[in-house]
C-alpha positions as CSV (number, residue, x, y, z in Angstrom):
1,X,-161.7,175.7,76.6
2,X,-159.0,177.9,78.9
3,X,-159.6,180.7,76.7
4,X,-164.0,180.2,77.4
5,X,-163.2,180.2,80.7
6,X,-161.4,183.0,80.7
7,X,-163.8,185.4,79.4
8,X,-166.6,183.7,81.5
9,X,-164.4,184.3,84.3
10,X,-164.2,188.2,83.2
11,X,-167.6,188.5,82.7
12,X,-168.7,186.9,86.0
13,X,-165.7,188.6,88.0
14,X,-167.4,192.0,88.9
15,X,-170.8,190.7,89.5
16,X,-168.9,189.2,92.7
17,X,-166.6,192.5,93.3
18,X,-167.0,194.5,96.2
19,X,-168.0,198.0,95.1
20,X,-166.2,201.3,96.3
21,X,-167.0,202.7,99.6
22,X,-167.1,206.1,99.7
23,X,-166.6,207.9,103.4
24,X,-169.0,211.3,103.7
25,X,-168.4,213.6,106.2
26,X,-170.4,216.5,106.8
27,X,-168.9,219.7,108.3
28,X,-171.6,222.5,108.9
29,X,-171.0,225.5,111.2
30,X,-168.1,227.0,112.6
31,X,-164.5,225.3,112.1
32,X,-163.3,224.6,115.7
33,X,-161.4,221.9,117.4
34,X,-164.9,219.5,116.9
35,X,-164.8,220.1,113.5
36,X,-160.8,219.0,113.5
37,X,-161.2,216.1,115.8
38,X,-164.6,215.1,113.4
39,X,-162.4,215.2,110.5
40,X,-159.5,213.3,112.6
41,X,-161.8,210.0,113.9
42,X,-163.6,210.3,109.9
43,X,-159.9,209.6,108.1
44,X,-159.4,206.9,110.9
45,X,-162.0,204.9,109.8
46,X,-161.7,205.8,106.3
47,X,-158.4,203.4,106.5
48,X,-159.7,200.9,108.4
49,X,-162.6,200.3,105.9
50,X,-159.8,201.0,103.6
51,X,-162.4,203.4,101.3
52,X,-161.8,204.7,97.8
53,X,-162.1,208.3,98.9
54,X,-163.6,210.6,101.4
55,X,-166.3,213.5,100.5
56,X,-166.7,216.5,102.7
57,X,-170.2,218.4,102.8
58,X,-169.2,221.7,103.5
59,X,-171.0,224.9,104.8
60,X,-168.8,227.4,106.8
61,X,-168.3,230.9,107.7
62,X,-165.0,230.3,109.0
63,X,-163.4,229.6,112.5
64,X,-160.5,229.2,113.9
65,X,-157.2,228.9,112.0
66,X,-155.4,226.7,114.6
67,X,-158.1,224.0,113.7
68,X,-157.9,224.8,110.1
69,X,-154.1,223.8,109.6
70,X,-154.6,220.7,112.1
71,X,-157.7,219.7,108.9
72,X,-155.7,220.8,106.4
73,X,-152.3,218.6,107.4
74,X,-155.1,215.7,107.4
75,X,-155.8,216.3,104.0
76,X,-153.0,217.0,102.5
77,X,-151.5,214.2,104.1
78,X,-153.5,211.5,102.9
79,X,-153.5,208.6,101.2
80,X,-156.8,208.6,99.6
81,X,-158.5,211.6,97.5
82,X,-160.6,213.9,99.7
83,X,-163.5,215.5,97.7
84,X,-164.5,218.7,99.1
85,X,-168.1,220.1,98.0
86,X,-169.5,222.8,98.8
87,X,-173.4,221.9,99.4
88,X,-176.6,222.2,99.7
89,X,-177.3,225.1,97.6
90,X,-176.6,228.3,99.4
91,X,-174.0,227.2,101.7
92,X,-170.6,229.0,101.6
93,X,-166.6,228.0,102.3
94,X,-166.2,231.7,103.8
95,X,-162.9,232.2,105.6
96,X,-161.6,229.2,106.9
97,X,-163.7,227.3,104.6
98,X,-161.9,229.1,100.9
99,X,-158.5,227.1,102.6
100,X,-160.1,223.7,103.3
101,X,-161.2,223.8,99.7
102,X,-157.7,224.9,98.3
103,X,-156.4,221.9,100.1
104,X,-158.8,219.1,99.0
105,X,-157.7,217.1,95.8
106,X,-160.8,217.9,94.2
107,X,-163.1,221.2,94.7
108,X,-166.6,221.1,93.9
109,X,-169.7,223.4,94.7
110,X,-173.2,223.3,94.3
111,X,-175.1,226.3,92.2
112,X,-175.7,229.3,94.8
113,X,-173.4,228.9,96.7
114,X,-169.8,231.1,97.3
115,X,-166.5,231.0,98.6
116,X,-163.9,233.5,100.1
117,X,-163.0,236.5,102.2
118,X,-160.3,234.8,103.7
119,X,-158.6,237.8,105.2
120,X,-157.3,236.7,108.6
121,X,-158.1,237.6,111.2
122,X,-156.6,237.7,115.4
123,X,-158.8,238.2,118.9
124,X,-155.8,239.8,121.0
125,X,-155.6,242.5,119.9
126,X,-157.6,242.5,116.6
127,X,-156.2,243.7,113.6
128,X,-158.2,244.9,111.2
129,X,-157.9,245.5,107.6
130,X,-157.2,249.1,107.3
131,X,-158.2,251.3,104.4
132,X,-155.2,251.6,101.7
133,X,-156.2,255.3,101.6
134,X,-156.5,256.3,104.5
135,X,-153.2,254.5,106.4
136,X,-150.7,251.8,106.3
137,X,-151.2,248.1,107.6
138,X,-149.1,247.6,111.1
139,X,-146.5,245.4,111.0
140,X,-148.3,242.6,112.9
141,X,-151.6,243.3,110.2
142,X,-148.5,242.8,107.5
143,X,-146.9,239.7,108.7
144,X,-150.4,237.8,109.7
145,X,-151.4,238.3,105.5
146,X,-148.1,237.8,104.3
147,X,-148.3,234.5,106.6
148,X,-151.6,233.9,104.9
149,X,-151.1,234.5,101.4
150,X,-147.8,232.4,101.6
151,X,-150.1,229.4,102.7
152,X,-153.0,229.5,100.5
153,X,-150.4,230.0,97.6
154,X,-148.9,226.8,98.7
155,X,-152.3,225.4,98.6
156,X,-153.4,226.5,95.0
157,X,-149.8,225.2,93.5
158,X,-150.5,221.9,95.4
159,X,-153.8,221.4,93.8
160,X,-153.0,223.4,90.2
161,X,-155.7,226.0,91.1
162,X,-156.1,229.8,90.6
163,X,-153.3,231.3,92.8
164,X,-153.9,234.9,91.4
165,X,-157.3,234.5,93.2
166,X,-156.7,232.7,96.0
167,X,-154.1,235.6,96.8
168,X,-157.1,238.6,96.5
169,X,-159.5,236.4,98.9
170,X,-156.8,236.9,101.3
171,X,-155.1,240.3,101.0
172,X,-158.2,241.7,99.6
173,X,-161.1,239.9,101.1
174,X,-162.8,239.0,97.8
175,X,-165.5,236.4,97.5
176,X,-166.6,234.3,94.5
177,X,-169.7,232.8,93.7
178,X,-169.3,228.7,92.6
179,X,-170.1,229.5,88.6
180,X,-167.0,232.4,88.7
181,X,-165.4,230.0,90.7
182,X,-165.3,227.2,87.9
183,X,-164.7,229.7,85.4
184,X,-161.1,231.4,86.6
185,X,-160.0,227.7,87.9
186,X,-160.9,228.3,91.5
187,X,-162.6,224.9,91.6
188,X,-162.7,221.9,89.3
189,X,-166.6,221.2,88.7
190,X,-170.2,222.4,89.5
191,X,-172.8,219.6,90.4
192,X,-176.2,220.2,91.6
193,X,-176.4,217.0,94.4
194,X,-174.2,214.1,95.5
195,X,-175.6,211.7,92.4
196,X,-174.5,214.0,89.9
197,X,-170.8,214.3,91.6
198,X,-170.5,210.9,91.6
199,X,-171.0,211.2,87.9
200,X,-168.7,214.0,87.0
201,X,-166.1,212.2,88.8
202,X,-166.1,208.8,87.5
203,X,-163.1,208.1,85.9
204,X,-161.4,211.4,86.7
205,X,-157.6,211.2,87.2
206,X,-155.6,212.8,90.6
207,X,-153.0,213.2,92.4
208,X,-152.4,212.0,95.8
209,X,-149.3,212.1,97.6
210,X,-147.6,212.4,94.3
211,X,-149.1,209.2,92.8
212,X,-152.2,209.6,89.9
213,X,-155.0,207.7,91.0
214,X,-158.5,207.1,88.3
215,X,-161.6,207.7,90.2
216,X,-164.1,204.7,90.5
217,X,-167.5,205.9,91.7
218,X,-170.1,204.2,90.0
219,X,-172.0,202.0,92.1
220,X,-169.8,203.3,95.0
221,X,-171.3,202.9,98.2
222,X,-171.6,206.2,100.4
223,X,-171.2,205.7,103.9
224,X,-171.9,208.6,106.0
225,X,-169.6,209.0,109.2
226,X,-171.4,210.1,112.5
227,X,-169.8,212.2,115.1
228,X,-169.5,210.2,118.5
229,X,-170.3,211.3,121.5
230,X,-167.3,213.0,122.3
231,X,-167.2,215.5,118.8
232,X,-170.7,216.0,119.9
233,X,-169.8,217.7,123.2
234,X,-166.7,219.1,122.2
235,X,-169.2,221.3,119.3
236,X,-171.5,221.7,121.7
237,X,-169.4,223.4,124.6
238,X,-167.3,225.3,122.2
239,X,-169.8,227.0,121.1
240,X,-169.6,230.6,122.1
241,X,-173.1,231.0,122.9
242,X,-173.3,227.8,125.6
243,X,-169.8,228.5,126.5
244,X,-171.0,231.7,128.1
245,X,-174.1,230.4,129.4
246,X,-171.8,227.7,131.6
247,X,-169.4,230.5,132.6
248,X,-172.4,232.6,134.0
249,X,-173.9,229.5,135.9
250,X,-170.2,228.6,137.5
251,X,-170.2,232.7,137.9
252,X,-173.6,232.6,140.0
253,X,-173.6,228.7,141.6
254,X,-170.2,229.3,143.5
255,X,-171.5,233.2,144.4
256,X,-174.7,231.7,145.8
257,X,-172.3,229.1,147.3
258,X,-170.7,231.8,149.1
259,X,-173.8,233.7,150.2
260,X,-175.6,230.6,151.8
261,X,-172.5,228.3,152.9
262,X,-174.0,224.7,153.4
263,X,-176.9,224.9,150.2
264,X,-174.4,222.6,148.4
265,X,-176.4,222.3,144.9
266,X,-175.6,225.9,143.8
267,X,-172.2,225.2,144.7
268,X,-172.2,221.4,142.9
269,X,-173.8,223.4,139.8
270,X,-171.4,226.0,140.2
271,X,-168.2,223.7,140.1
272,X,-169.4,221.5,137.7
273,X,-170.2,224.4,134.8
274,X,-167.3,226.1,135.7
275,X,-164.7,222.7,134.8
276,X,-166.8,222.8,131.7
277,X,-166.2,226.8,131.1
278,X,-162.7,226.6,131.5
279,X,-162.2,223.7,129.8
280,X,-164.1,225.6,126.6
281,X,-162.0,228.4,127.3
282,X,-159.0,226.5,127.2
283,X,-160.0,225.3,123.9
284,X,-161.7,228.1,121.7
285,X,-159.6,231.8,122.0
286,X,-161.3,234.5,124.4
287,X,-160.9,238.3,125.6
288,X,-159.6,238.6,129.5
289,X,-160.9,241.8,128.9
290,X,-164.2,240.8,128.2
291,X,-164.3,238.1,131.0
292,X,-163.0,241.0,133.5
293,X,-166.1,242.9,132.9
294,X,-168.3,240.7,133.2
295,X,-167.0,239.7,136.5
296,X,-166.7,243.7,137.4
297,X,-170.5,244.0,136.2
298,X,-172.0,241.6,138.3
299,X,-169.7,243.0,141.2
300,X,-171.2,245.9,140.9
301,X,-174.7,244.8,141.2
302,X,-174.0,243.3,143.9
303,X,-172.6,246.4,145.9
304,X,-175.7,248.0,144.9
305,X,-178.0,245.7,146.7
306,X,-175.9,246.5,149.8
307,X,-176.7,250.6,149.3
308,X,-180.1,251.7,149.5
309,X,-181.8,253.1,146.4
310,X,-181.1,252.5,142.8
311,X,-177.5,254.5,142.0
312,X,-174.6,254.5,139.5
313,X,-173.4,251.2,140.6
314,X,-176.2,249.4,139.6
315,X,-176.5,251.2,136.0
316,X,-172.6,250.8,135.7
317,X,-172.6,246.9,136.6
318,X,-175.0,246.3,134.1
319,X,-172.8,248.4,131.8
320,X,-169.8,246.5,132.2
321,X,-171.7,243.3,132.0
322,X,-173.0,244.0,128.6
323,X,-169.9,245.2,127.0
324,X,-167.8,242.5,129.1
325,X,-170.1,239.7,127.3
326,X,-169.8,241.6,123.5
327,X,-166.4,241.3,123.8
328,X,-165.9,237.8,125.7
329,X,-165.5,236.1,122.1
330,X,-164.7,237.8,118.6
331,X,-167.1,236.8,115.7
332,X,-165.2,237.5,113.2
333,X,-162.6,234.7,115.2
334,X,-164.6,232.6,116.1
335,X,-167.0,232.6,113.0
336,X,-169.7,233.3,115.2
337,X,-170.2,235.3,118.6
338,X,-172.5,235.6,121.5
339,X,-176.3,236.3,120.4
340,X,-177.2,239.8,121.5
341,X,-180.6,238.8,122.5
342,X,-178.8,236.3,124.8
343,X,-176.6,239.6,126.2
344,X,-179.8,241.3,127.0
345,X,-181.9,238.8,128.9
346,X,-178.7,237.9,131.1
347,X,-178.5,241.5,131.9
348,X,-182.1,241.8,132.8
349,X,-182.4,239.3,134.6
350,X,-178.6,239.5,136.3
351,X,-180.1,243.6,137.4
352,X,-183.7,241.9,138.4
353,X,-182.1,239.3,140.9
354,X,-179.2,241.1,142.4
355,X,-181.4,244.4,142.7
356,X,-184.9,242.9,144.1
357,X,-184.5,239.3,145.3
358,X,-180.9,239.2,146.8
359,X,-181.8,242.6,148.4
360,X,-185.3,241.5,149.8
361,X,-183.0,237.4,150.7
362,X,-180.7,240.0,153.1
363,X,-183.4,241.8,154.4
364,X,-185.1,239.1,155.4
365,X,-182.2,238.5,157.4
366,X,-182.0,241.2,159.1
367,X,-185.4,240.8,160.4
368,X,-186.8,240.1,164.5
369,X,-186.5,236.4,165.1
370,X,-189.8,235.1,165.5
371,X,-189.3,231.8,166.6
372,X,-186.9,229.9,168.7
373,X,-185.8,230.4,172.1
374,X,-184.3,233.7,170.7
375,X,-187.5,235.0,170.4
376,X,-188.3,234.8,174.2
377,X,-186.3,237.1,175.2
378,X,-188.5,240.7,175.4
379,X,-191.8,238.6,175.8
380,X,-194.6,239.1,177.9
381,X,-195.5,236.4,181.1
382,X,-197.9,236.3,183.7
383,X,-196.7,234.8,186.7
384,X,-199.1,231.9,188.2
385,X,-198.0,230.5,191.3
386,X,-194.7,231.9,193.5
387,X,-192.2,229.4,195.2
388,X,-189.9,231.0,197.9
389,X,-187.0,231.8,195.2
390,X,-188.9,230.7,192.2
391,X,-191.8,231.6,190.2
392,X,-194.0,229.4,187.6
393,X,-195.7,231.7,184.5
394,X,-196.8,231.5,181.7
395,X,-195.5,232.5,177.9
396,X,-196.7,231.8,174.7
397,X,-199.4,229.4,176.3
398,X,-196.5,227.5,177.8
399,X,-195.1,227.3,181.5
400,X,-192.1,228.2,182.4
401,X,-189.9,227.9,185.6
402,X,-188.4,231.7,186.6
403,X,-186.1,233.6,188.8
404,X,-186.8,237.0,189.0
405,X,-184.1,240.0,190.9
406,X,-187.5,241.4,193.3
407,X,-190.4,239.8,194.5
408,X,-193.4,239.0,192.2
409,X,-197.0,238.8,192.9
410,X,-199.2,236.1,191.2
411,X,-201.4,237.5,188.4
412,X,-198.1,239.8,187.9
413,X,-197.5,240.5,184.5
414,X,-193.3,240.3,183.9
415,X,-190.9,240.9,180.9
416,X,-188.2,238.2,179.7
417,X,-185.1,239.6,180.0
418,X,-182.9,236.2,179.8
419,X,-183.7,232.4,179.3
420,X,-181.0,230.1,181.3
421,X,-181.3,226.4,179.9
422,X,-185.1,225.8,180.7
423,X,-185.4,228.8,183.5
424,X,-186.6,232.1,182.7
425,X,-185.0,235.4,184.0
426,X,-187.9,237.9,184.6
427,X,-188.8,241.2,185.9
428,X,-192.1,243.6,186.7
429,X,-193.0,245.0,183.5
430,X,-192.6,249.2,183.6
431,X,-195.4,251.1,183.3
C-alpha cells in the first residue's frame, strides 16, 4: 500500500509543481548607463521571484565601456545562468555587445546575425587604430588594447570559449557572423526564435559561480521584465540626439532670458532643459571642444545681427556651430552620434533667427515711440482759450492745460516741447 502511494504520489507530484520562471530582458540600442541600470533592477527581481535563469535579447552596436563592465560584474556575478541571444535575425553584439556575450554562461544567436569589432575605442583624445604599415600604435592606443584583450581573454577562459578569436575582435577589429561563430566555439548554439532555445537548452549542464547547474526549460514560464519609468528617461536623455536638442533649448531659453529680462517662460524652459543637459552630460562622455563651438557659433551670430549686412561673422558662427555639434559626442563612443540632418536644420534655423528676427526684435526697438506720454513731446496743438499765465489746447483730440515761455494767441498752432505731470510745456511753432 506505502509503496502504491508512493508512485501515485510521483506521478501526481508535478502536475501540482510550479514550473520555471524564466526572466527576459531585452537590450536594443546603444549600451549606456540605462542599459546598466535596466540590467541592474532585471537581476533584482530575478531573485525576488527567485527565477531559474535570466535571457537577454540582444541587438547592439556598442556603447560605452564604463556601462559595459558595471553589466558585465552583474553577470558574472550571479547566482543564476544568464542566457545571452543574440536576436531577431539581423541584429548584431558589435563592440560592447562581442563582451556581454563572452560573459554570459550561455551564448546564442539567431541566423543572420554577427558579432565583433570590439577594438576600443576613447572620446578625449581619440585614438585610433593606426595602420601596421604605415606607423606604430602610441603608447596610450597600446595600453587601452592590451587593457582590452587582457579582459575579453578573461572572459572567453571564464566561459570555455574561443580566446584566439575573441583576442582578433579586439586587436584586429574582426567580426563573425553567428554560423562561423558556432563553428570556431565563439558561441555555444544557433536557434532560430525563443521556442526553439528553450529546446536546445533543456537539460544542458553549466556553470555558475563554480557550481554545475542542469537546465529545466520546458514548460518554463517567460516573464518579460519592463523598464520603469526611470530607465525610460535615463535612455531617453542619454541619447545623444535629445541630449543636444536640451542643451540648445537651455542654450537659447536663458539667452532669450537675458535679452527680454521679465519674459520668465524662456527662462523656466531654459533652466529646466539645461539641469536635464547637464545631468546627460554628466552621465554619457562629451567633447569640451565641441560644446565650446557651439557656444562660439551662436556667439557669433549674434554679433552679426548687431553689424549691418551679412559678413564673416555670420558665415563663421554658423561654421563653428556645425563642426562644434559633429564633434559634441563621438559615434564610434557612444555607438551612435548626433544625426546630421539634425546638425543642419539647427544651423538654418539658428542663422534664420539670429540674422532676420532678432535683428528686425532690436530694430523694432530702436524705433519713435508712438504711444504714451513719451510720444507727446514734438506734437502739434492748437491753443483754444488763453488764461492770464495758462493756456487750454488741444492734442491728439484731447485737451490739455499749458504754460508756454511767450504769449499765445487762440487759434495758435504750438509745438510740445515738455509734458510736466498733466501740464504741457509749449511754444509757437517756427515757420
Amino acid at each position: 500500500m506505502k509503496r502504491l502511494l508512493s508512485l501515485l504520489l510521483l506521478i501526481l507530484l508535478p502536475l501540482f509543481a510550479t514550473p520555471p520562471t524564466i526572466i527576459k530582458l531585452e537590450i536594443k540600442g546603444t549600451i549606456g548607463p540605462a542599459s546598466s541600470y535596466y540590467l541592474k533592477e532585471g537581476m533584482r527581481t530575478a531573485i525576488q521571484q527567485n527565477s531559474q535563469m535570466m535571457l537577454i535579447e540582444l541587438d547592439t552596436p556598442g556603447g560605452l565601456s564604463s556601462s559595459m563592465r558595471e553589466m558585465i560584474q552583474e553577470i558574472t556575478n550571479s547566482t543564476f545562468p544568464v542566457i545571452m541571444y543574440v536576436s531577431p535575425k539581423g541584429a548584431r553584439a558589435a563592440s560592447a555587445g562581442t563582451y556581454l556575450l563572452y560573459a554570459s554562461h550561455v551564448a546564442v544567436m539567431a541566423p543572420g546575425t554577427n558579432l565583433g569589432a570590439a577594438t576600443p575605442v576613447n572620446l578625449m583624445p581619440t585614438p585610433k587604430i593606426p595602420d601596421l604599415n604605415t606607423s606604430a600604435p602610441s603608447t596610450l592606443e597600446k595600453k587601452a588594447i592590451n587593457d582590452a584583450m587582457a579582459y575579453i581573454k578573461s572572459l572567453a577562459e571564464l566561459n570555455d570559449r574561443n580566446v584566439s578569436w575573441a583576442l582578433e575582435a579586439v586587436k584586429e577589429a574582426k567580426s563573425i557572423s553567428a554560423k562561423d561563430a558556432l563553428r570556431f566555439g565563439v558561441i555555444e548554439l544557433m536557434a532560430e526564435d525563443t521556442h526553439e532555445l528553450l529546446e536546445k537548452l533543456e537539460g544542458r549542464s553549466v556553470t555558475v559561480s563554480g557550481k554545475k547547474l542542469i537546465l529545466r526549460t520546458k514548460g518554463a514560464l517567460i516573464q518579460t521584465f519592463e523598464a520603469d519609468w526611470k530607465t525610460q528617461f535615463l535612455s531617453i536623455i542619454t541619447n545623444p540626439n535629445i541630449a543636444y536638442i536640451f542643451l540648445l533649448i537651455a542654450i537659447y531659453g536663458i539667452f532669450f532670458e537675458l535679452m527680454n529680462p521679465g519674459a520668465i517662460f524662456p527662462g523656466v524652459i531654459g533652466v529646466i532643459a539645461g539641469v536635464i543637459a547637464l545631468y546627460a552630460l554628466n552621465m554619457i562622455p562629451f567633447n569640451y571642444a565641441g560644446l565650446l563651438l557651439i557656444i562660439l557659433g551662436i556667439a557669433f551670430m549674434v554679433a552679426e545681427v548687431l553689424i549691418v549686412g551679412f559678413g564673416i561673422l555670420g558665415i563663421g558662427g554658423v561654421a563653428a556651430f556645425a563642426f562644434g555639434s559633429l564633434l559634441l559626442f563621438d559615434a564610434e563612443t557612444l555607438g551612435s552620434g548626433v544625426s546630421i540632418p539634425l546638425i543642419i536644420a539647427f544651423s538654418l534655423v539658428s542663422l534664420g533667427f539670429f540674422i532676420f528676427v532678432l535683428r528686425f526684435l532690436l530694430h523694432s526697438r530702436s524705433l519713435k515711440v508712438v504711444t504714451g506720454m513719451d510720444e507727446m513731446v514734438g506734437a502739434t496743438a492748437e491753443v483754444l482759450e488763453s488764461m492770464k499765465n495758462e493756456y487750454r489746447v488741444r492734442c491728439h483730440g484731447e485737451i490739455w492745460y499749458a504754460t508756454s515761455d511767450v504769449v499765445l494767441e487762440v487759434g495758435q498752432n504750438v509745438r510740445v516741447e515738455s509734458l510736466s505731470g498733466l501740464v504741457l510745456h509749449v511754444n509757437p511753432m517756427k515757420e
